[in-house]
C-alpha positions as CSV (number, residue, x, y, z in Angstrom):
1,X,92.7,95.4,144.4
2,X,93.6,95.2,140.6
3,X,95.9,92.2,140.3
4,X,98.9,94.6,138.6
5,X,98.8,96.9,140.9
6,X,98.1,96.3,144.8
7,X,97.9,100.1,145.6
8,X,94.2,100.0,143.5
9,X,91.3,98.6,145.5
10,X,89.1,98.3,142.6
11,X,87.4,95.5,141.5
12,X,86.0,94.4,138.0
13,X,82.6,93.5,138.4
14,X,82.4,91.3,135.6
15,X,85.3,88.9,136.9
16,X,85.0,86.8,140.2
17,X,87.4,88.4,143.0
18,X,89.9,86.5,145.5
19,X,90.6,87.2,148.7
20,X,93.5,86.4,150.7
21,X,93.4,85.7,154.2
22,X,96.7,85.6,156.6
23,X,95.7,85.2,160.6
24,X,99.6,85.9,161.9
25,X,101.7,85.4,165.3
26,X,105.2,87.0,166.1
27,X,106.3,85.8,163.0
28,X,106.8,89.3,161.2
29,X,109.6,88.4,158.6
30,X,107.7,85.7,157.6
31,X,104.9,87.5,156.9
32,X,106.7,90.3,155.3
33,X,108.5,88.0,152.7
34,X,105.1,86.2,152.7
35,X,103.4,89.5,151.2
36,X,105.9,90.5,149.2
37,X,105.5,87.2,147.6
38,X,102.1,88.2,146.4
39,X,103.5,91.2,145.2
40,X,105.8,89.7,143.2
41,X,103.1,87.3,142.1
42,X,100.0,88.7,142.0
43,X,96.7,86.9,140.7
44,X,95.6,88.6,137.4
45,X,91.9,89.1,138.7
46,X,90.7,91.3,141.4
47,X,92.1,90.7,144.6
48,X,92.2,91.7,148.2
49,X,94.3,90.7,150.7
50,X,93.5,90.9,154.6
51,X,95.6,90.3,157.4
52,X,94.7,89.5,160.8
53,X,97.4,90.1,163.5
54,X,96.6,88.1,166.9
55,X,98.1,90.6,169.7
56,X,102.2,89.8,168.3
57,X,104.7,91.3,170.4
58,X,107.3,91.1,167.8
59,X,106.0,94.0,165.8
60,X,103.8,92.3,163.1
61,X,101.4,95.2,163.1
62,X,103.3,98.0,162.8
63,X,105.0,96.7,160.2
64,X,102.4,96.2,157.8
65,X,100.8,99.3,158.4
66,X,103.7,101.1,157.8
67,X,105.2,98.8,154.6
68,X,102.3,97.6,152.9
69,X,99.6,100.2,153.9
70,X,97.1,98.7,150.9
71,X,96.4,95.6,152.8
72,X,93.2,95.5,155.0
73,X,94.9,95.2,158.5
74,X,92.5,93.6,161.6
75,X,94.5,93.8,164.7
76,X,93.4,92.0,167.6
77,X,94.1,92.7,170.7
78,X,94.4,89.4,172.3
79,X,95.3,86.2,170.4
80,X,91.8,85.1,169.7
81,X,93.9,81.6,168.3
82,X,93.8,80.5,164.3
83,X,90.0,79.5,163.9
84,X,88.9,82.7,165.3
85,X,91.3,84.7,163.6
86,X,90.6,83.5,160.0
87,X,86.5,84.0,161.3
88,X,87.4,88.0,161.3
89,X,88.9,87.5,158.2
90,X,85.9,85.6,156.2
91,X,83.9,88.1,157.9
92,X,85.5,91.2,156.0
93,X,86.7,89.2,152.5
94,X,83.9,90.5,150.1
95,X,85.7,87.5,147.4
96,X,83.7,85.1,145.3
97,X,86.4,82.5,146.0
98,X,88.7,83.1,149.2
99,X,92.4,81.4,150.5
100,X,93.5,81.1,154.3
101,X,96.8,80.9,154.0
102,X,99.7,81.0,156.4
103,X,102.6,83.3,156.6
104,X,105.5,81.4,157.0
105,X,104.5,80.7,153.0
106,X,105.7,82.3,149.9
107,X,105.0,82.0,146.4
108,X,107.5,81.4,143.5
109,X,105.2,81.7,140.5
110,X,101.8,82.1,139.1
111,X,100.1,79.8,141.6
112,X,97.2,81.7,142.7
113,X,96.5,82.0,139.2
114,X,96.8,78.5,138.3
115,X,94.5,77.5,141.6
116,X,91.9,80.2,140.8
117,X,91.8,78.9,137.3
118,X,91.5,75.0,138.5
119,X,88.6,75.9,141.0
120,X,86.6,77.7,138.7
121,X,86.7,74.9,135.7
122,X,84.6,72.5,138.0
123,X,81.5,74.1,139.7
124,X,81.7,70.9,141.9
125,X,85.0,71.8,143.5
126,X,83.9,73.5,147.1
127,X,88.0,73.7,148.1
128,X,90.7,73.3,146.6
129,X,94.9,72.1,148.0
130,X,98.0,72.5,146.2
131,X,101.4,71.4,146.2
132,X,103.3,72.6,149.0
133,X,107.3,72.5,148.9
134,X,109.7,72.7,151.9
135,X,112.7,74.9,152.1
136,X,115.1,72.2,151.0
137,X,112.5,71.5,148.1
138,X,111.2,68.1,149.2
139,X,107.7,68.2,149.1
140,X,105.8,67.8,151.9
141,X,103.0,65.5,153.0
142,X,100.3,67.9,153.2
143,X,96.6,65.9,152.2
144,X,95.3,63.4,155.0
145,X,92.5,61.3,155.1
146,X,89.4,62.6,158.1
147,X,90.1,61.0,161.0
148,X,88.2,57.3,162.1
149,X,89.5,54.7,165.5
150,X,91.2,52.7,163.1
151,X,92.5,55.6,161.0
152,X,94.1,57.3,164.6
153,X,94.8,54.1,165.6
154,X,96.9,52.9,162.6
155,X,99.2,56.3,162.9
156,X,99.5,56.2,166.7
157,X,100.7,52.6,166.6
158,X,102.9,53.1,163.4
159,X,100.7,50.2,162.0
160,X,99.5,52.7,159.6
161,X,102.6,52.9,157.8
162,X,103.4,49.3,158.0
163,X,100.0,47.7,157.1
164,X,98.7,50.2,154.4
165,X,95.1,49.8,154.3
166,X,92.4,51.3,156.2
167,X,95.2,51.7,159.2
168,X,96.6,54.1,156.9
169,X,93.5,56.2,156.1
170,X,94.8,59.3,158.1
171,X,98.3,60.0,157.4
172,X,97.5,58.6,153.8
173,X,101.5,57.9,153.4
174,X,101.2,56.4,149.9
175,X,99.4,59.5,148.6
176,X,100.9,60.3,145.3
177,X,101.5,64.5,145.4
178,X,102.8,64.8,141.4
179,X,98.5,62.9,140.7
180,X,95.9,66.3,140.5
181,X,93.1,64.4,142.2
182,X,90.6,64.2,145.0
183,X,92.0,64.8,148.8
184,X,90.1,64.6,152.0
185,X,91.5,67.4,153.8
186,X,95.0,69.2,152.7
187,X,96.4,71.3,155.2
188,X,95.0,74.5,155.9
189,X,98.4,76.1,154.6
190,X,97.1,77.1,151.6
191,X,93.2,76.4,151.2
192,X,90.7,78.1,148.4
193,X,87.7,78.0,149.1
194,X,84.5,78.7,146.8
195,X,82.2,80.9,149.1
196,X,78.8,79.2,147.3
197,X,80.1,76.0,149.5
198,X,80.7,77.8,152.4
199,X,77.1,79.0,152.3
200,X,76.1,75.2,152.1
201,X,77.3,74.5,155.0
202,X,76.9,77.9,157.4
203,X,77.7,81.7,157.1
204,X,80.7,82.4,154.5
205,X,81.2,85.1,157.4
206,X,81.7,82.4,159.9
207,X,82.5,79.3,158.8
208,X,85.1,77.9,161.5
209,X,83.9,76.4,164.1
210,X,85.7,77.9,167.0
211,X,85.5,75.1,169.2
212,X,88.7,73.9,167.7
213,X,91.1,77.2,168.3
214,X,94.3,76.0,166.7
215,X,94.2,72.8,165.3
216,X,91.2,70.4,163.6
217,X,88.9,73.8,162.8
218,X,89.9,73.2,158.9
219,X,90.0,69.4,159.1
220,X,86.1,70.2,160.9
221,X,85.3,72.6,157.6
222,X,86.2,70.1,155.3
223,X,84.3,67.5,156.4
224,X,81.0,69.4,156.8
225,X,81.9,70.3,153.1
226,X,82.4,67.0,152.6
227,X,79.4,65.6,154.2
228,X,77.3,68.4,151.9
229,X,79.0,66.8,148.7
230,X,81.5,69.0,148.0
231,X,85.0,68.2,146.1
232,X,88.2,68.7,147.5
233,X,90.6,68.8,145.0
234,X,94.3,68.7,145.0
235,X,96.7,70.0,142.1
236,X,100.2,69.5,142.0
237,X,100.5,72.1,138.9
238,X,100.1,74.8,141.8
239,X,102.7,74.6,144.3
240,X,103.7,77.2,147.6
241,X,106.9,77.6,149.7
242,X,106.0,76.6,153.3
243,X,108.3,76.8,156.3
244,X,106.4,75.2,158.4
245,X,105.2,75.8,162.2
246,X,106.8,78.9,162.4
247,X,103.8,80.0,164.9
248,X,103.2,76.6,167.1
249,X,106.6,75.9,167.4
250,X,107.0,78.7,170.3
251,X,104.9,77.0,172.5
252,X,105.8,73.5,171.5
253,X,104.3,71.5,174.7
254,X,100.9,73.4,174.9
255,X,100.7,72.6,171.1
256,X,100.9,69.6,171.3
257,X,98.2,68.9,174.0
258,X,95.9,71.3,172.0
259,X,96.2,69.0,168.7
260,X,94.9,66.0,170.9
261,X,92.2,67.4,172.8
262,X,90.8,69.2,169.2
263,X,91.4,65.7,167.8
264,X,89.1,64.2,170.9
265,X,86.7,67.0,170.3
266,X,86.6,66.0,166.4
267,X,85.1,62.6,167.2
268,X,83.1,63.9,169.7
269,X,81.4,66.0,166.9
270,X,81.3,63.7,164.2
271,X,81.9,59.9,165.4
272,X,79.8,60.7,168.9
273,X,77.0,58.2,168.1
274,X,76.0,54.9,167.1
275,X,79.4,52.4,167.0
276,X,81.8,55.3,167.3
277,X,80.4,56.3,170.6
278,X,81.6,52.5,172.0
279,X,85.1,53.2,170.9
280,X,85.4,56.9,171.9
281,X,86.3,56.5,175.5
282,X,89.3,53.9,174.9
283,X,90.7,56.1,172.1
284,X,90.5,59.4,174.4
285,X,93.0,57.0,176.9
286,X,94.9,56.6,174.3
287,X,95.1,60.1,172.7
288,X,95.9,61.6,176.0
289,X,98.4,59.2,177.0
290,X,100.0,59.7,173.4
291,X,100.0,63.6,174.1
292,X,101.5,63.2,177.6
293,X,104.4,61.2,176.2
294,X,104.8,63.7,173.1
295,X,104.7,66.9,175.6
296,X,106.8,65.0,178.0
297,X,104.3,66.1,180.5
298,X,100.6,67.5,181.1
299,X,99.7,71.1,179.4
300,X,96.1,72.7,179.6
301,X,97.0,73.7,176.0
302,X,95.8,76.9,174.0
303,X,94.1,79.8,176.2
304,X,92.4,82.6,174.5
């Protein structure tokens, strides 16, 4: 789509394109203001935006087919769950540098500009994070650290926010969010990705792992990226409205259980050998415990 007008699919081949990927749950006015807010803000390059609805029953569909009939609509007809969902997505983008990005966001300026601009400058930058303001304009602590024992440790103890340190390699609390700079994993709000690194590490088409439906898939991404010596890079100069868990917050308890066992399932993955496979039984007992007390109960989490 040109950038000034979203009713023209047409690209300029001489310019990189963006696409803009939205997996969405009953959360229809979100996403509605969410689109409009590209509207309103459109990138100046070519740009496409596709939309993947996962079986809503609040009307989500319908209502993008009918308002904004321009955008590439995929709807499911089961809740296939996020890492899935943004998989159908990758697999129809056709851009040179591609965003998953939630609905319960909006924009408020040029950002997608500035980030598009900041990810092409450095060829090393596989993914890039931006600034991401809640509604009361605090800004919100969106970059952790990949998770380690001590790391997990640290934040389920609350030593990580005491002792600083390697206890405090997860929830990175003292991370400075006005500092452009290097960040482990910002949350998959808002992510750009530069589809050369995704082909580093997989198929551009498929580049979640689906193992991890809801939670950990983009923490799983950006280590593999990581681990292939990719930059992550964070800049504060672009910034996005997020509401936050608009989606997981309807089913609160099963959301929480599913966060844990992806967590388990992360170190399982990555930390499954060698001295990490010692410490990986104690810190499932601990995970689980930690989700039963969070849930207030047992929940068999997210089913597809």
């Amino acid at each position: 789509m040109n950038g000034k007008n979203p009713q023209l699919a047409v690209r300029v081949k001489s310019e990189p394109m963006l696409s803009i990927l939205i997996v969405n749950w009953n959360t229809k006015d979100l996403l509605r203001a969410c689109l409009r807010s590209i509207q309103a803000f459109p990138p100046s390059k070519s740009y496409e935006v596709i939309v993947v609805d996962n079986a809503s029953s609040d009307g989500s569909a319908e209502m993008v087919s009918h308002e904004f009939p321009h955008i590439h609509l995929v709807a499911s007809p089961i809740n296939t769950g996020y890492a899935k969902g943004n998989n159908l997505a990758f697999a129809e983008a056709q851009g040179d540098f591609m965003v998953t990005l939630n609905p319960d966001t909006e924009f408020v300026d040029e950002s997608l500009d500035i980030a598009l601009q900041r990810i092409q400058s450095n060829p090393s930058i596989g993914v890039l994070g931006i600034k991401q303001v809640a509604i009361d304009g605090s800004i919100q602590s969106s970059v952790r650290g990949f998770p380690s024992i001590v790391g997990i440790l640290g934040d389920l103890t609350g030593m990580g926010k005491a002792l600083s340190g390697k206890f405090d390699s997860y929830r990175l609390h003292n991370f400075d969010y006005e500092i452009e700079q290097l960040a482990p994993q910002p949350m998959g709000t808002f992510l750009m990705f530069r589809r050369e690194a995704l082909e580093s590490v997989g198929s551009p088409k498929k580049p979640f792992d689906e193992s991890f439906p809801i939670f950990f898939n983009e923490v799983d991404l950006l280590y593999r990226l990581y681990d292939a010596g990719w930059k992550c890079w964070y800049t504060p100069e672009a910034k996005i409205k997020h509401y936050g868990g608009e989606s997981t917050k309807q089913v609160r308890k099963s959301m929480i259980w599913e966060s844990h066992r992806s967590l388990v399932r992360y170190f399982q993955k990555h930390h499954g050998t060698g001295f990490g496979m010692v410490g990986l039984p104690l810190l499932t007992v601990v995970i689980y415990l930690a989700a039963f007390i969070r849930a207030k109960g047992y929940h068999a989490g997210f089913k597809a």
